[in-house]
mmCIF entry with sequence, helices, sheets and N, C-alpha, C, O atoms, coordinates in Angstrom:
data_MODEL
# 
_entry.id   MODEL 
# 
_entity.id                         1 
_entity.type                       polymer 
_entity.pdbx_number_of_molecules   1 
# 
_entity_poly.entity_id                      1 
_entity_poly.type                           'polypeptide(L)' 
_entity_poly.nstd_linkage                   no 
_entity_poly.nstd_monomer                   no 
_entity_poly.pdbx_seq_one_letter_code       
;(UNK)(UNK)(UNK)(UNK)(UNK)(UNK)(UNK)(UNK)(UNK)(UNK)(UNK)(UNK)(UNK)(UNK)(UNK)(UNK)
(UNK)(UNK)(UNK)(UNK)(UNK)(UNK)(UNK)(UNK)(UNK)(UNK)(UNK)(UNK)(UNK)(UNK)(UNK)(UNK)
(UNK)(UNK)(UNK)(UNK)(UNK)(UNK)(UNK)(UNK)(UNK)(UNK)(UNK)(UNK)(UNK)(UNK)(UNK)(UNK)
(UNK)(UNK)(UNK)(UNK)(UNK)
;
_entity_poly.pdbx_seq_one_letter_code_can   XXXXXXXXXXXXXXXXXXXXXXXXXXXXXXXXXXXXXXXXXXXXXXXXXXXXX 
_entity_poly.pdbx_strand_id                 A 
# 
loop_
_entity_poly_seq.entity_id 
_entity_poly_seq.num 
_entity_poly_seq.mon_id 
_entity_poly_seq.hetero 
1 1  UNK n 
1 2  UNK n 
1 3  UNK n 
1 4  UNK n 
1 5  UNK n 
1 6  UNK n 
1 7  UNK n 
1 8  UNK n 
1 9  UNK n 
1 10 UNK n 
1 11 UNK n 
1 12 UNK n 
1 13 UNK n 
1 14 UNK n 
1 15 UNK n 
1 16 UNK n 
1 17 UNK n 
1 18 UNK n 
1 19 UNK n 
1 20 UNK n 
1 21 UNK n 
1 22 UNK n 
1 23 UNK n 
1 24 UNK n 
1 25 UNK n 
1 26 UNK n 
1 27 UNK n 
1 28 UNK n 
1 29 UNK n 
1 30 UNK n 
1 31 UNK n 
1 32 UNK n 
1 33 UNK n 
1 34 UNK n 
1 35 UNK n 
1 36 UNK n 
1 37 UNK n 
1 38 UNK n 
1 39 UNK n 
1 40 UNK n 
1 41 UNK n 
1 42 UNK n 
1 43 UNK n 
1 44 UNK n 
1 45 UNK n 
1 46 UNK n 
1 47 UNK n 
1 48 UNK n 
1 49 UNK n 
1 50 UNK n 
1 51 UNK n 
1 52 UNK n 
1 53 UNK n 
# 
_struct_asym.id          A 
_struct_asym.entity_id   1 
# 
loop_
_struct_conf.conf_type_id 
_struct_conf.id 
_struct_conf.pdbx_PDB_helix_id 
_struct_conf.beg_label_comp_id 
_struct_conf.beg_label_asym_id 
_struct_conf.beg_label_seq_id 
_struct_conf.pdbx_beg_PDB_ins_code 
_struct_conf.end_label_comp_id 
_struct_conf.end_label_asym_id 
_struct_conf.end_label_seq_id 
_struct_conf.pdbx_end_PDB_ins_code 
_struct_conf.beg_auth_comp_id 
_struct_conf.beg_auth_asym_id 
_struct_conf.beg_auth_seq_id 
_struct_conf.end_auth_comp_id 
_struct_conf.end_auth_asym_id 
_struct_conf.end_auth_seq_id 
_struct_conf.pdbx_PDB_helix_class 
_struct_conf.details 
_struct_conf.pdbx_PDB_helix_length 
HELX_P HELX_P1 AA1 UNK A 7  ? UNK A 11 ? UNK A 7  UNK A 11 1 ? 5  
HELX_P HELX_P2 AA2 UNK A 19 ? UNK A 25 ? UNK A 19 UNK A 25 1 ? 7  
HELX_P HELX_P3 AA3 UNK A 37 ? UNK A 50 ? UNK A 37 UNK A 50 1 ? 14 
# 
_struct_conf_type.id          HELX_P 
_struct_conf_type.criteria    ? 
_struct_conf_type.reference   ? 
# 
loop_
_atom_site.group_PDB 
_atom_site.id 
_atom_site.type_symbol 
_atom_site.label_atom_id 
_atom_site.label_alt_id 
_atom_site.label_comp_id 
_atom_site.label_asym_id 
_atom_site.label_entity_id 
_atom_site.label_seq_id 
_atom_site.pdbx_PDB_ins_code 
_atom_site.Cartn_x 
_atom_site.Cartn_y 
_atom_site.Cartn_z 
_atom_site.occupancy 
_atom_site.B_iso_or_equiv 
_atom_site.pdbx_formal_charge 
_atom_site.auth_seq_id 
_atom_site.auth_comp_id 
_atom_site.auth_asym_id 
_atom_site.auth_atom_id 
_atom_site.pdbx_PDB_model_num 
ATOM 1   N N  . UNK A 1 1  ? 76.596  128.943 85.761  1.00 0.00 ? 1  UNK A N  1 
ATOM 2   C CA . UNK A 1 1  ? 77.433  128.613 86.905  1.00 0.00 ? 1  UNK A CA 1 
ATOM 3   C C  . UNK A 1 1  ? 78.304  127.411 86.563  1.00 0.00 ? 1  UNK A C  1 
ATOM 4   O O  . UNK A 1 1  ? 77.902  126.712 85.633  1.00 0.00 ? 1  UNK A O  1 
ATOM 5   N N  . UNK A 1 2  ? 79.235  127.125 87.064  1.00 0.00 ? 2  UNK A N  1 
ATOM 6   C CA . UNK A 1 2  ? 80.670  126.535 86.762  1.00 0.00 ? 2  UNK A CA 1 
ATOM 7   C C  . UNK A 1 2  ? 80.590  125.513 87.656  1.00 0.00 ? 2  UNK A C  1 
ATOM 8   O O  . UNK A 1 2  ? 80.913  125.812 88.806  1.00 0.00 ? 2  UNK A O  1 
ATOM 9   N N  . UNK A 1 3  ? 80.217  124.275 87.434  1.00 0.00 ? 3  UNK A N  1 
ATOM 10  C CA . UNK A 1 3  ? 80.225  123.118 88.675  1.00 0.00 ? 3  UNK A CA 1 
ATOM 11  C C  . UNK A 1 3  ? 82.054  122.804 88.827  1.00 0.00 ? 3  UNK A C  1 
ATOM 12  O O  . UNK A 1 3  ? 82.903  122.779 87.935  1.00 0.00 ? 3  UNK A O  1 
ATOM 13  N N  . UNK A 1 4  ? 82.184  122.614 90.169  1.00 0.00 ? 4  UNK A N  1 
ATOM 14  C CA . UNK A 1 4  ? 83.480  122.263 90.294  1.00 0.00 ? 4  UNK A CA 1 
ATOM 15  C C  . UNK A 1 4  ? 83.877  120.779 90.112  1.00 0.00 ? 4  UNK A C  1 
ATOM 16  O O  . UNK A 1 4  ? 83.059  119.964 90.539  1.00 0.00 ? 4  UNK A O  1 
ATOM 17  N N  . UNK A 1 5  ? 84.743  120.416 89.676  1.00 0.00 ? 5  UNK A N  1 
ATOM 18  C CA . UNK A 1 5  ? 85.121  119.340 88.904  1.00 0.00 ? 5  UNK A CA 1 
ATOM 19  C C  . UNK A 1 5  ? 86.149  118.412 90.365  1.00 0.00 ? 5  UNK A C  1 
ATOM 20  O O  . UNK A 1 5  ? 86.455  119.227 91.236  1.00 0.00 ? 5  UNK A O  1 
ATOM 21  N N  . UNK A 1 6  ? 86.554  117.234 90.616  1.00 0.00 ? 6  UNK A N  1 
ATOM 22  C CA . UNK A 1 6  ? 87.434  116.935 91.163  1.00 0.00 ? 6  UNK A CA 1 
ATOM 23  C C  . UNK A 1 6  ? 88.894  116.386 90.369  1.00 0.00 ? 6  UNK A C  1 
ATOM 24  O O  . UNK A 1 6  ? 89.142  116.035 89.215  1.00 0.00 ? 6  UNK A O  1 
ATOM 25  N N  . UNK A 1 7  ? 89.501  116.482 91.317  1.00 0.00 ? 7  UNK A N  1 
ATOM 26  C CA . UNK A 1 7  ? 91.224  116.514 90.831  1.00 0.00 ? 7  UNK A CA 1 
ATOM 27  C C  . UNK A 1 7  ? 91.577  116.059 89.353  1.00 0.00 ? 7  UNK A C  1 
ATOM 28  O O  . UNK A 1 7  ? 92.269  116.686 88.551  1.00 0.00 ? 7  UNK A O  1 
ATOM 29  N N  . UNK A 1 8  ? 90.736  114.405 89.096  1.00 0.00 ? 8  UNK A N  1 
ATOM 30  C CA . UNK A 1 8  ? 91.005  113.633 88.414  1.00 0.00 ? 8  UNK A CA 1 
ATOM 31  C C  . UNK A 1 8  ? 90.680  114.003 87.143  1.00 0.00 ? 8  UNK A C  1 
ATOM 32  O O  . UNK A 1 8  ? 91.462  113.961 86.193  1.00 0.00 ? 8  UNK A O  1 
ATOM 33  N N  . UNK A 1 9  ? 89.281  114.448 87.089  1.00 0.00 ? 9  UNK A N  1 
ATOM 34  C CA . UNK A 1 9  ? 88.784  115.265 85.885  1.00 0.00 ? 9  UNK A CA 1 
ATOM 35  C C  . UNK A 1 9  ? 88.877  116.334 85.700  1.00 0.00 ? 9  UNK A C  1 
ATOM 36  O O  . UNK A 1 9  ? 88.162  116.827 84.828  1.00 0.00 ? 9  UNK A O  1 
ATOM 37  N N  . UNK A 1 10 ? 89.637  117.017 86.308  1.00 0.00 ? 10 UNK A N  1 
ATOM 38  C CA . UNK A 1 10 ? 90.361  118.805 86.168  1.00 0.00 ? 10 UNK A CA 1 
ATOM 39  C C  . UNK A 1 10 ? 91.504  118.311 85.101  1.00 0.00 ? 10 UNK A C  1 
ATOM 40  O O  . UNK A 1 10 ? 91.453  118.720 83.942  1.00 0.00 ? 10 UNK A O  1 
ATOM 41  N N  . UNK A 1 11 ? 92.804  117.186 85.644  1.00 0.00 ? 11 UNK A N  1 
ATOM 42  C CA . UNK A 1 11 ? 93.623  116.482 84.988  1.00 0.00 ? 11 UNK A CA 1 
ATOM 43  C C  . UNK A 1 11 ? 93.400  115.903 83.628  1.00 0.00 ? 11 UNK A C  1 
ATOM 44  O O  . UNK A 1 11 ? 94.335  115.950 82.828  1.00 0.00 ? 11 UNK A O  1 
ATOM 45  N N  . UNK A 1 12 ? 92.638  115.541 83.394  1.00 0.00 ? 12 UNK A N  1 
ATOM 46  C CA . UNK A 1 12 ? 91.886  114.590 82.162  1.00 0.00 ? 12 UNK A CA 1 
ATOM 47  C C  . UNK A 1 12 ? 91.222  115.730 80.841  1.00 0.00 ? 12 UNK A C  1 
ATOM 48  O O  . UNK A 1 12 ? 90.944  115.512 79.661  1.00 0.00 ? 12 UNK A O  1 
ATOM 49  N N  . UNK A 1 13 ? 91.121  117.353 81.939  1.00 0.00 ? 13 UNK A N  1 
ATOM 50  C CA . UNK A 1 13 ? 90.875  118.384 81.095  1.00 0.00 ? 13 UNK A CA 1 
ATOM 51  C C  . UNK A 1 13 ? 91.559  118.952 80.484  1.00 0.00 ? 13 UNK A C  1 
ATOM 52  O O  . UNK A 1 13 ? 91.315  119.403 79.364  1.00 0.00 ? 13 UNK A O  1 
ATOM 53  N N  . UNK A 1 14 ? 92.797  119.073 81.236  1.00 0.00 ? 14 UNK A N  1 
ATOM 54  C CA . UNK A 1 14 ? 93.720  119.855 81.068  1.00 0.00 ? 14 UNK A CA 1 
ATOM 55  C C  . UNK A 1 14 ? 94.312  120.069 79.381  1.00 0.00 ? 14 UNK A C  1 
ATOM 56  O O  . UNK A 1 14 ? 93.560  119.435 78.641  1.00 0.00 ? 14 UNK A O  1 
ATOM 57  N N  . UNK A 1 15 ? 94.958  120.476 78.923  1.00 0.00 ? 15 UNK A N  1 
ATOM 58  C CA . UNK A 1 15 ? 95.975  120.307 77.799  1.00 0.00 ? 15 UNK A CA 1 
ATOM 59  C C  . UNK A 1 15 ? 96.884  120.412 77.578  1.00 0.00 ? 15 UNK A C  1 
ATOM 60  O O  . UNK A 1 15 ? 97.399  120.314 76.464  1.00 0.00 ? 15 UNK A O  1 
ATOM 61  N N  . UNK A 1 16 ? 97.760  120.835 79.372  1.00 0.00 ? 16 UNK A N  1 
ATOM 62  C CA . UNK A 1 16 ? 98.498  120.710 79.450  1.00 0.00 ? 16 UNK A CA 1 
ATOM 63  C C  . UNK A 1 16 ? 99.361  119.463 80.050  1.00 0.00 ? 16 UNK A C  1 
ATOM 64  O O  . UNK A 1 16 ? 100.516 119.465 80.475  1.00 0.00 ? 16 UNK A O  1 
ATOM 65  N N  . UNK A 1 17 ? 98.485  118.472 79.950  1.00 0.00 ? 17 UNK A N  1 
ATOM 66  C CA . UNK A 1 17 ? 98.776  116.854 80.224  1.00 0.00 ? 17 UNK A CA 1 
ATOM 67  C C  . UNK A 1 17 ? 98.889  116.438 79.320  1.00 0.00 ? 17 UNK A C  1 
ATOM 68  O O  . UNK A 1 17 ? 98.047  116.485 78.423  1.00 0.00 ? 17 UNK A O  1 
ATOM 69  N N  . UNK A 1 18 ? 100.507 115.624 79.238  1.00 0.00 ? 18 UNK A N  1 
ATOM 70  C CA . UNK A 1 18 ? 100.255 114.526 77.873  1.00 0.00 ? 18 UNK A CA 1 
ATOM 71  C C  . UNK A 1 18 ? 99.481  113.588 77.828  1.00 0.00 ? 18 UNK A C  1 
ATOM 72  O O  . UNK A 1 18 ? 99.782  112.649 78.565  1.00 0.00 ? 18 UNK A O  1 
ATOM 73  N N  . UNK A 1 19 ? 98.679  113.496 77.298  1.00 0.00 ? 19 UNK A N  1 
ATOM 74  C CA . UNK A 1 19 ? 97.674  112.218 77.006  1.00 0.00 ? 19 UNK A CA 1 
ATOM 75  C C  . UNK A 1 19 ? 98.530  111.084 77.303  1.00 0.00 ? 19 UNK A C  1 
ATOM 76  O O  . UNK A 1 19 ? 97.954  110.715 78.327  1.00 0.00 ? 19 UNK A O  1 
ATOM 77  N N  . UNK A 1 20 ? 99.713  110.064 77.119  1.00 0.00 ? 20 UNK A N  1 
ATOM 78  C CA . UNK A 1 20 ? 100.194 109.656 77.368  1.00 0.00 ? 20 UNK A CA 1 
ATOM 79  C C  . UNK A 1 20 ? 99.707  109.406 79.382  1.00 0.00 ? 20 UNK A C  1 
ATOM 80  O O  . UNK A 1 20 ? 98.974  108.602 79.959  1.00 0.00 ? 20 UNK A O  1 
ATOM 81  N N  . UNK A 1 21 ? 100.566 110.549 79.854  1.00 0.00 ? 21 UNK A N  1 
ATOM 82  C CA . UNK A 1 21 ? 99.898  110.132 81.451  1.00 0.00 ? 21 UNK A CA 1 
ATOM 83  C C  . UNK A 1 21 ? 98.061  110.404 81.524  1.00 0.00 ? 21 UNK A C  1 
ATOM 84  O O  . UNK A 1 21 ? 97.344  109.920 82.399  1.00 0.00 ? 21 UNK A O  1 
ATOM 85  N N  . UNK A 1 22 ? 97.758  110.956 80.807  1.00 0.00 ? 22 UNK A N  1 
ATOM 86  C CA . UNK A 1 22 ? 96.362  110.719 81.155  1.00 0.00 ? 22 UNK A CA 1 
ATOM 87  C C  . UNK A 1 22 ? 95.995  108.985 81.139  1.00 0.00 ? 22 UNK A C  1 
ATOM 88  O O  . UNK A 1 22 ? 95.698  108.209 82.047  1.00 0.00 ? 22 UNK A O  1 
ATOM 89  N N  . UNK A 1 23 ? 96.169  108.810 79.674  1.00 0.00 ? 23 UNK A N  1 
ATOM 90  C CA . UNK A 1 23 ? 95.906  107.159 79.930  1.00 0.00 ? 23 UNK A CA 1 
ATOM 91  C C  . UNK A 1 23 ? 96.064  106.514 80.815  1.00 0.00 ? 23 UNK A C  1 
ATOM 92  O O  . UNK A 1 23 ? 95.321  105.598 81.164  1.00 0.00 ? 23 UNK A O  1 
ATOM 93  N N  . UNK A 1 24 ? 97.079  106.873 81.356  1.00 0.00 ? 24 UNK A N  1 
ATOM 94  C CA . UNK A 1 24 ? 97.793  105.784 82.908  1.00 0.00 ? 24 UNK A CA 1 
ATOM 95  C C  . UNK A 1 24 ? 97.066  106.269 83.832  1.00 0.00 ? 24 UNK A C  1 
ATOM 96  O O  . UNK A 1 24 ? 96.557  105.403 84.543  1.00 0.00 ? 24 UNK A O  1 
ATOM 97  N N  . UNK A 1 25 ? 96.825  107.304 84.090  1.00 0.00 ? 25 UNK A N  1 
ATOM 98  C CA . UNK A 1 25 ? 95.896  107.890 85.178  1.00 0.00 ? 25 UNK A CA 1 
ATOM 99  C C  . UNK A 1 25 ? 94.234  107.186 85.152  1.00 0.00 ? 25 UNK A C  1 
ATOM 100 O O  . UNK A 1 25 ? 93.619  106.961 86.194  1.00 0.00 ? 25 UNK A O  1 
ATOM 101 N N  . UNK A 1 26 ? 93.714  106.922 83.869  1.00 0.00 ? 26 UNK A N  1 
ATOM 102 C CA . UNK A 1 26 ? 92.462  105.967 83.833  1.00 0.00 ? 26 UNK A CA 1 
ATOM 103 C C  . UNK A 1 26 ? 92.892  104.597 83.602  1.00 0.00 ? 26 UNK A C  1 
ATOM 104 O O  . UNK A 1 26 ? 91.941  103.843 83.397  1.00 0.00 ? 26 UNK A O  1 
ATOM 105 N N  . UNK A 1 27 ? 93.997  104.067 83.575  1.00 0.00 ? 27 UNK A N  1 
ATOM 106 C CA . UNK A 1 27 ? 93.844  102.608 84.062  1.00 0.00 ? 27 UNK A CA 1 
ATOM 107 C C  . UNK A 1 27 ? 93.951  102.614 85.530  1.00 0.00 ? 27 UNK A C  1 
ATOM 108 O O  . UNK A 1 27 ? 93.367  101.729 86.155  1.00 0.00 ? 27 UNK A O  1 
ATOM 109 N N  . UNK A 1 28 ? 94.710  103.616 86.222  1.00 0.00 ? 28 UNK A N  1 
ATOM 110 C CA . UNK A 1 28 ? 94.760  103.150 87.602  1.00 0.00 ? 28 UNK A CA 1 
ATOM 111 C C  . UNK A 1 28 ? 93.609  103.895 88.233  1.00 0.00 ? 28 UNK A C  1 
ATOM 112 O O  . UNK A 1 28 ? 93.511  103.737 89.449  1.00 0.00 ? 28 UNK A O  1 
ATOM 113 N N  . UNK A 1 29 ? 92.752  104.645 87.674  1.00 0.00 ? 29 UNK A N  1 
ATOM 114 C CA . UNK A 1 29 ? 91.627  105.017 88.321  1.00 0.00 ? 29 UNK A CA 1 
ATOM 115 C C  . UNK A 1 29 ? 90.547  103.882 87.765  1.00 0.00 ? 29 UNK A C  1 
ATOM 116 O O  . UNK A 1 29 ? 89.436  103.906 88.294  1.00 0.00 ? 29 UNK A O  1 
ATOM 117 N N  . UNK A 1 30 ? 90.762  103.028 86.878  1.00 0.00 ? 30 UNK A N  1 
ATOM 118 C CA . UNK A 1 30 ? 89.473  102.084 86.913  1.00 0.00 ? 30 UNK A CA 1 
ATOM 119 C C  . UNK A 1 30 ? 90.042  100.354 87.704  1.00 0.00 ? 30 UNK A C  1 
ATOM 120 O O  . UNK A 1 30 ? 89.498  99.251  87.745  1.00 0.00 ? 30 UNK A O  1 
ATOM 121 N N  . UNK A 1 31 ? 91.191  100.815 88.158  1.00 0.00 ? 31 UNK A N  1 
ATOM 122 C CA . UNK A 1 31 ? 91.606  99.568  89.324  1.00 0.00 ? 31 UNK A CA 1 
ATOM 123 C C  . UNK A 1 31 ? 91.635  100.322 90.696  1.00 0.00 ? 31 UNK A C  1 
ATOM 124 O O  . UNK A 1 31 ? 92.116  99.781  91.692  1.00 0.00 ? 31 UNK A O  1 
ATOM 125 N N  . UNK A 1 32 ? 91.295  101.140 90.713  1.00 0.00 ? 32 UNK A N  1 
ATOM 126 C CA . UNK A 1 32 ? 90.708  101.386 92.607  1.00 0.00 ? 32 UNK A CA 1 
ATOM 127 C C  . UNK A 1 32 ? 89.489  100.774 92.909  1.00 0.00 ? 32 UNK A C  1 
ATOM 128 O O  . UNK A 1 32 ? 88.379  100.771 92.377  1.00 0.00 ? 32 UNK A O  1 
ATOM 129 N N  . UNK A 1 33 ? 90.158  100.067 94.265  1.00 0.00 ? 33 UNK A N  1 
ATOM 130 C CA . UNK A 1 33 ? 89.177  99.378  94.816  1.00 0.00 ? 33 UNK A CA 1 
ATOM 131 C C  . UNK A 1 33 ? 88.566  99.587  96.672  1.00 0.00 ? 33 UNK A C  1 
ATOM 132 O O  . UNK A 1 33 ? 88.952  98.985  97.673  1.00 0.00 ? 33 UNK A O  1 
ATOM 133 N N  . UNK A 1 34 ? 87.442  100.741 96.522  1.00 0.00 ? 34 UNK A N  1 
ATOM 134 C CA . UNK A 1 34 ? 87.367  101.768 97.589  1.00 0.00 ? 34 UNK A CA 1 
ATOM 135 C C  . UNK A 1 34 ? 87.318  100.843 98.781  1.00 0.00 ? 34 UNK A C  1 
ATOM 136 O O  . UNK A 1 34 ? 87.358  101.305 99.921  1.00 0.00 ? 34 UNK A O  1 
ATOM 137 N N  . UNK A 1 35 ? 87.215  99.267  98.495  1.00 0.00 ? 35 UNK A N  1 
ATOM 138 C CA . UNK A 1 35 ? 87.066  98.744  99.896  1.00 0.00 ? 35 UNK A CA 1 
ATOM 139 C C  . UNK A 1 35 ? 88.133  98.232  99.848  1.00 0.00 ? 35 UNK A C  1 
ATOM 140 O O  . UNK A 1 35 ? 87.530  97.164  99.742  1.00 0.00 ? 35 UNK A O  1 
ATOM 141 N N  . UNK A 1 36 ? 89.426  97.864  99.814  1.00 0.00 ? 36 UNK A N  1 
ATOM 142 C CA . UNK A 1 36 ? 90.608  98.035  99.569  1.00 0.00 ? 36 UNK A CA 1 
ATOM 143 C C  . UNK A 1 36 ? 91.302  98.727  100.379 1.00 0.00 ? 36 UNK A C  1 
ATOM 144 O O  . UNK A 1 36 ? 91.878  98.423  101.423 1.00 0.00 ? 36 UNK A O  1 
ATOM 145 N N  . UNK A 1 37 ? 91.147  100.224 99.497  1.00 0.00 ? 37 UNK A N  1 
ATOM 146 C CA . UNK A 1 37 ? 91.369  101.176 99.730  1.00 0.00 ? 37 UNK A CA 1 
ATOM 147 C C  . UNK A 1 37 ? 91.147  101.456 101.337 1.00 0.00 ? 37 UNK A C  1 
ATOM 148 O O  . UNK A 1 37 ? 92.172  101.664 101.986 1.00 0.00 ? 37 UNK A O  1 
ATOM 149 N N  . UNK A 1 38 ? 89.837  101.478 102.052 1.00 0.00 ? 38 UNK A N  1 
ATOM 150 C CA . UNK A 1 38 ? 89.577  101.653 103.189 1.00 0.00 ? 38 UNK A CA 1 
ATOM 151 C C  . UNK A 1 38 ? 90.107  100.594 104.426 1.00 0.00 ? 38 UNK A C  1 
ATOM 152 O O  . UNK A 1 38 ? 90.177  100.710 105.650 1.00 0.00 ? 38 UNK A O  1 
ATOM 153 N N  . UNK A 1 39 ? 90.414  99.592  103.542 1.00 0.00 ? 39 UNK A N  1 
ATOM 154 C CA . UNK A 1 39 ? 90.433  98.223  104.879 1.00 0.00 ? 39 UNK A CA 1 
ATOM 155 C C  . UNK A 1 39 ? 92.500  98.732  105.015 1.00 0.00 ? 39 UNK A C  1 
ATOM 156 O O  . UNK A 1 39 ? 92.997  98.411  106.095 1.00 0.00 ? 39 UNK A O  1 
ATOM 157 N N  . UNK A 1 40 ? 93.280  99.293  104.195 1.00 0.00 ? 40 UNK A N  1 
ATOM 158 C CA . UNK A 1 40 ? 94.571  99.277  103.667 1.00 0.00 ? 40 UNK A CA 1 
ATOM 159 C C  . UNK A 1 40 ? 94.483  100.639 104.682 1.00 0.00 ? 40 UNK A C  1 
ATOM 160 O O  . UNK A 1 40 ? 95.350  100.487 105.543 1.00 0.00 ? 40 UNK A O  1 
ATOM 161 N N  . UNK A 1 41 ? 93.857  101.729 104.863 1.00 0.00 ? 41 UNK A N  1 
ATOM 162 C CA . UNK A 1 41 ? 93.619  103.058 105.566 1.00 0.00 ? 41 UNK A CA 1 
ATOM 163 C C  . UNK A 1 41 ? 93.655  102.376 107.024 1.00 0.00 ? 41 UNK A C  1 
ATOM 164 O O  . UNK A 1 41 ? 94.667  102.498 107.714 1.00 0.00 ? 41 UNK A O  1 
ATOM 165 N N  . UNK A 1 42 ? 92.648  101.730 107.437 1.00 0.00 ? 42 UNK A N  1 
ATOM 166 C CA . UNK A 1 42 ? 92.409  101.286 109.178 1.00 0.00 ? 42 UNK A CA 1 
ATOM 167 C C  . UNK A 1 42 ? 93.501  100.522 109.273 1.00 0.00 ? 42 UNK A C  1 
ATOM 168 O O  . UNK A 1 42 ? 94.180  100.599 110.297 1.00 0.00 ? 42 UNK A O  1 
ATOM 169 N N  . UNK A 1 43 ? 93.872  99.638  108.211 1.00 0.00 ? 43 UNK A N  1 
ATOM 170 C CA . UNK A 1 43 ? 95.591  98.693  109.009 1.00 0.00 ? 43 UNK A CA 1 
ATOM 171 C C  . UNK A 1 43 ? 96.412  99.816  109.173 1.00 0.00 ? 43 UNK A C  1 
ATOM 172 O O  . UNK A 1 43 ? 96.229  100.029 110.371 1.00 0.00 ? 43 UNK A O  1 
ATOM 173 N N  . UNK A 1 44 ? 97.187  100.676 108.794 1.00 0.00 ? 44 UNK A N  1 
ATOM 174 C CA . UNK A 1 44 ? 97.912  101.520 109.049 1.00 0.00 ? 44 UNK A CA 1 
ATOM 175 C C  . UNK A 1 44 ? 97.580  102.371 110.363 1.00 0.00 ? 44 UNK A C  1 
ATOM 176 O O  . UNK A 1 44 ? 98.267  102.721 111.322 1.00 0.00 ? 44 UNK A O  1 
ATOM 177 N N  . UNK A 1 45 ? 95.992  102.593 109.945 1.00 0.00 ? 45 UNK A N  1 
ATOM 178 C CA . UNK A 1 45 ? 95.872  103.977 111.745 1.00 0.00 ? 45 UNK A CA 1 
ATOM 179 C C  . UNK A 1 45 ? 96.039  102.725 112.517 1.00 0.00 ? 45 UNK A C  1 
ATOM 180 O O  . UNK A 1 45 ? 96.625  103.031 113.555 1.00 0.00 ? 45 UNK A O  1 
ATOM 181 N N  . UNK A 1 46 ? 95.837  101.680 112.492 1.00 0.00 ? 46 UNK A N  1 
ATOM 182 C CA . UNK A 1 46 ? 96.229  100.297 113.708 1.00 0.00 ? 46 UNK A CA 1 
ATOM 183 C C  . UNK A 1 46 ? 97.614  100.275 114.428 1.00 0.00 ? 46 UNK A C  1 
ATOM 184 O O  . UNK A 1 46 ? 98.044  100.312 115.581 1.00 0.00 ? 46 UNK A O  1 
ATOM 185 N N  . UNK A 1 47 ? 98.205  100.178 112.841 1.00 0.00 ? 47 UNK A N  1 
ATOM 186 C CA . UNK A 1 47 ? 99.801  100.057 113.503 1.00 0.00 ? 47 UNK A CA 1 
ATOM 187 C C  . UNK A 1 47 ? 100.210 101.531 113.729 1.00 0.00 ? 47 UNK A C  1 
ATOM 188 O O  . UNK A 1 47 ? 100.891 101.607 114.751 1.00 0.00 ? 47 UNK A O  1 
ATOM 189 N N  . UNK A 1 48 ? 100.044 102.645 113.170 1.00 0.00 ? 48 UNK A N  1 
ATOM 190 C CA . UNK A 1 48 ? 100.009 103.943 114.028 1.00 0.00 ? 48 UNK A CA 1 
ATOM 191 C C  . UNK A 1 48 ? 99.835  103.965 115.257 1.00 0.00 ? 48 UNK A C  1 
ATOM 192 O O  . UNK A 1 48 ? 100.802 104.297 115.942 1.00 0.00 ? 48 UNK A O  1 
ATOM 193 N N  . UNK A 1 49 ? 98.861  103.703 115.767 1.00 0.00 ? 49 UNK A N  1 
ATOM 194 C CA . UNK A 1 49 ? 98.267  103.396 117.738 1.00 0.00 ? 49 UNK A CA 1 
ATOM 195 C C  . UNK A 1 49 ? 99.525  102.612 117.871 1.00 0.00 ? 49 UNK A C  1 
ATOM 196 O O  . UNK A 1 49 ? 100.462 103.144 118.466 1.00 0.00 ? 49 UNK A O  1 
ATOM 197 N N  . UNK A 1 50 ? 99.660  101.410 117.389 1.00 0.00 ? 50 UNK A N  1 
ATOM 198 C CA . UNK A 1 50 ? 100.530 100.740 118.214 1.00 0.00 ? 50 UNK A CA 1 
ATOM 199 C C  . UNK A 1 50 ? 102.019 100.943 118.318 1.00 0.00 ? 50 UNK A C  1 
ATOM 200 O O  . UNK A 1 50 ? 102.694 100.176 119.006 1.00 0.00 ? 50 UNK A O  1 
ATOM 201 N N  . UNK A 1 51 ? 102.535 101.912 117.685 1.00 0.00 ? 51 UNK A N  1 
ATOM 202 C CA . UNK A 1 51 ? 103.492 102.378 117.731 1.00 0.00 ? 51 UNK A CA 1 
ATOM 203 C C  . UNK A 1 51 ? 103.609 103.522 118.478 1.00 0.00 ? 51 UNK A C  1 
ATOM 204 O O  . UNK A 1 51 ? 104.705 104.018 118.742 1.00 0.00 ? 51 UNK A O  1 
ATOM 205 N N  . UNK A 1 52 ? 102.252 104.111 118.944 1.00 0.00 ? 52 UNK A N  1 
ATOM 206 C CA . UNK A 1 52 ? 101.901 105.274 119.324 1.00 0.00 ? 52 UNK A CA 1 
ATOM 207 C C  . UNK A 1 52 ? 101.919 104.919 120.746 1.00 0.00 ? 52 UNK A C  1 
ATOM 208 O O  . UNK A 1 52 ? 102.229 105.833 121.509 1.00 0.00 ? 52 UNK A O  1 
ATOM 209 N N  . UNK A 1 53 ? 101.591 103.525 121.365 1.00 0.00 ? 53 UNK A N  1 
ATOM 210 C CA . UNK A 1 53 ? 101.293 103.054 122.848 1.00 0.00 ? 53 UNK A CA 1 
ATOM 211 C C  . UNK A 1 53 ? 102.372 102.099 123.124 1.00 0.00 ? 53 UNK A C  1 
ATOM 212 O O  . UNK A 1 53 ? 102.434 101.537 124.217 1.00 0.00 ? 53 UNK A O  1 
# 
């Protein structure tokens, strides 16, 4: 059976990616920062509402 892979490592499989953007794709996947990431998600749905009311 075939485990399914996500986006990043489907990309990183491929051969039809130049290695070139692969590299860039693992520096900016080892600078995500998921709490960041999440606090940068709720400011936006914030100012969404408030543009929304």
């Amino acid at each position: 059976m075939i485990r399914p892979r996500p986006p990043y490592q489907r990309v990183l499989a491929s051969p039809e990616v130049p290695e070139k953007r692969k590299e860039r794709l693992r520096q900016e996947y080892q600078e995500l920062n998921p709490v960041m990431l999440q606090r940068r998600i709720e400011e936006n749905l914030e100012a969404l509402w408030r543009l929304h009311g």
